[in-house]
N, C-alpha and C positions, 0 to 999 in steps of 0.2 A: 236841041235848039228850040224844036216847039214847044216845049213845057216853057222853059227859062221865057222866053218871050209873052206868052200867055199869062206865066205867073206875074211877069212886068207890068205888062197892059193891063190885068186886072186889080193889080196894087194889092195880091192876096198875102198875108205878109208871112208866113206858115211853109217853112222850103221844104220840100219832099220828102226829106232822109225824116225829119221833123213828124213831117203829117204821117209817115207810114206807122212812127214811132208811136205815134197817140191814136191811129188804127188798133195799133195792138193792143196798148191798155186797155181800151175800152172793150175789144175782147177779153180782155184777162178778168176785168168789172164785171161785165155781162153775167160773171159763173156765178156772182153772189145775187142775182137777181131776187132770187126767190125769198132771200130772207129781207124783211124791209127796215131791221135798224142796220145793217152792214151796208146796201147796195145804196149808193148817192143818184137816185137821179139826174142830177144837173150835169151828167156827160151829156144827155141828151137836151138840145136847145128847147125855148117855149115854143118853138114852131115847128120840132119836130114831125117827118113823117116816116111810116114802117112802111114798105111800098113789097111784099111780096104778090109772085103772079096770083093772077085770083079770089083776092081779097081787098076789098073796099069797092068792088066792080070795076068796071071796062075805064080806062083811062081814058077822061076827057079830053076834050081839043081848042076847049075854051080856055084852058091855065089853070083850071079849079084843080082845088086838093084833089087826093087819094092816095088811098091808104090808111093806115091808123094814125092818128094823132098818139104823142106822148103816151096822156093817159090811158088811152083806149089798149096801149102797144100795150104799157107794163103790166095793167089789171089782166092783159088775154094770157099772155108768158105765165105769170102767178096762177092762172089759173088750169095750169097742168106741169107736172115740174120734169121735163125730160127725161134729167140727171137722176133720178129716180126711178124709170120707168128704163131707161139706157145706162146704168152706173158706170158702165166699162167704153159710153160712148166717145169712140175718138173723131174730132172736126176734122186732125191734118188741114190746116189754115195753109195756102205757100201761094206762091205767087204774087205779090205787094205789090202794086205802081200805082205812081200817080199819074194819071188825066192826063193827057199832053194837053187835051185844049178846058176841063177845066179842071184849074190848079186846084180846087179845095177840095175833090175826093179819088177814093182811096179805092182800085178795083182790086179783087184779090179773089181764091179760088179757092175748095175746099172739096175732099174727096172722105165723107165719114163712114163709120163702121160703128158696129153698136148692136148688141145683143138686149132685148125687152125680156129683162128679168125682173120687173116692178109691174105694179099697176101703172095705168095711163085712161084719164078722163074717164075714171070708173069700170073700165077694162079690167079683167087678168091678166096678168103677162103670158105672153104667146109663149116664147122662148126662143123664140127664130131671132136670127142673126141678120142683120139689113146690111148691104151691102152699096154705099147710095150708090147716084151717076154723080158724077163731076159736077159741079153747081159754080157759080159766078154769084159772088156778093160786091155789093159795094156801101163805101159809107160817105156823103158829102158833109163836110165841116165849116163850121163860120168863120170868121176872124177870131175867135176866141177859143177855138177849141172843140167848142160842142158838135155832136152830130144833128146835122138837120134832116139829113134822110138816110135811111137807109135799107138797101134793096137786099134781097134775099129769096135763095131758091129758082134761080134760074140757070134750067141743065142745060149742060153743054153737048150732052149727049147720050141721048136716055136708052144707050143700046147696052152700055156699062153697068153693072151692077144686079142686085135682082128684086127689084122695085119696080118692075115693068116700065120703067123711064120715067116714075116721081120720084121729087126730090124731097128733102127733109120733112116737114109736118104730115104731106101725102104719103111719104115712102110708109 
């Protein structure tokens, strides 16, 4: 009853079953990142922002950005390729809802595994096996589709896993 209402009053026109559905492609998008005549940017809005903890520094209080802009997001990604570095990495994505109070994003959960059998940012691969914690991502959408932010890497509980309680780029 609180979504329907919220998504009312806010005139978000994007119904849930909908927004969880284009949550997912744009995961599915995401995997071609690395090469740049396959991967479309324009899932991502011109206002996009990458909001992971620890990166862009300490969230303001004044309204100002943070986080990576667009380009800032896709040049950092391109410049280390996971899926190369983890080939066998699995996200396990599950959990999907939308907002009850705002209708245009998508929280969802992800619990990965992934062995470093690649180089990574000029590294040898270890060989070890990462085991994350439980992480909470989300992605907020406009009226048209695009992501405008999206959060990433924050654990739910860093007693899981054996990453010492960091999650994905830190694990």
């Amino acid at each position: 009853a609180i979504l329907a209402a919220t998504r009312e009053r806010l005139s978000f026109p994007i119904a849930p079953d909908a927004l969880i559905d284009r949550c997912k492609d744009v995961i599915r998008a995401q995997a071609s990142l690395q090469d740049a005549t396959v991967f479309d940017e324009s899932i991502y809005a011109d206002d996009f922002r990458f909001v992971p903890p620890f990166v862009g520094g300490a969230t303001p209080l004044n309204g100002e950005d943070v986080g990576l802009d667009k380009k800032a997001f896709v040049k950092a990604l391109r410049g280390f390729d996971l899926l190369a570095a983890f080939p066998d990495l699995q996200q396990n994505y599950h959990a999907f809802r939308v907002d009850p109070w705002e209708p245009n994003r998508v929280w969802f959960q992800t619990r990965a595994f992934g062995t470093n059998t690649g180089d990574l940012m000029g590294k040898p691969a270890t060989g070890k096996r990462l085991e994350l914690p439980p992480e909470m991502l989300s992605m907020t959408f406009n009226a048209d589709g695009q992501v405008q932010k999206f959060t990433v890497g924050y654990v739910l509980d860093r007693t899981v896993g054996n990453t010492g309680g960091l999650g994905q780029a830190f694990g």
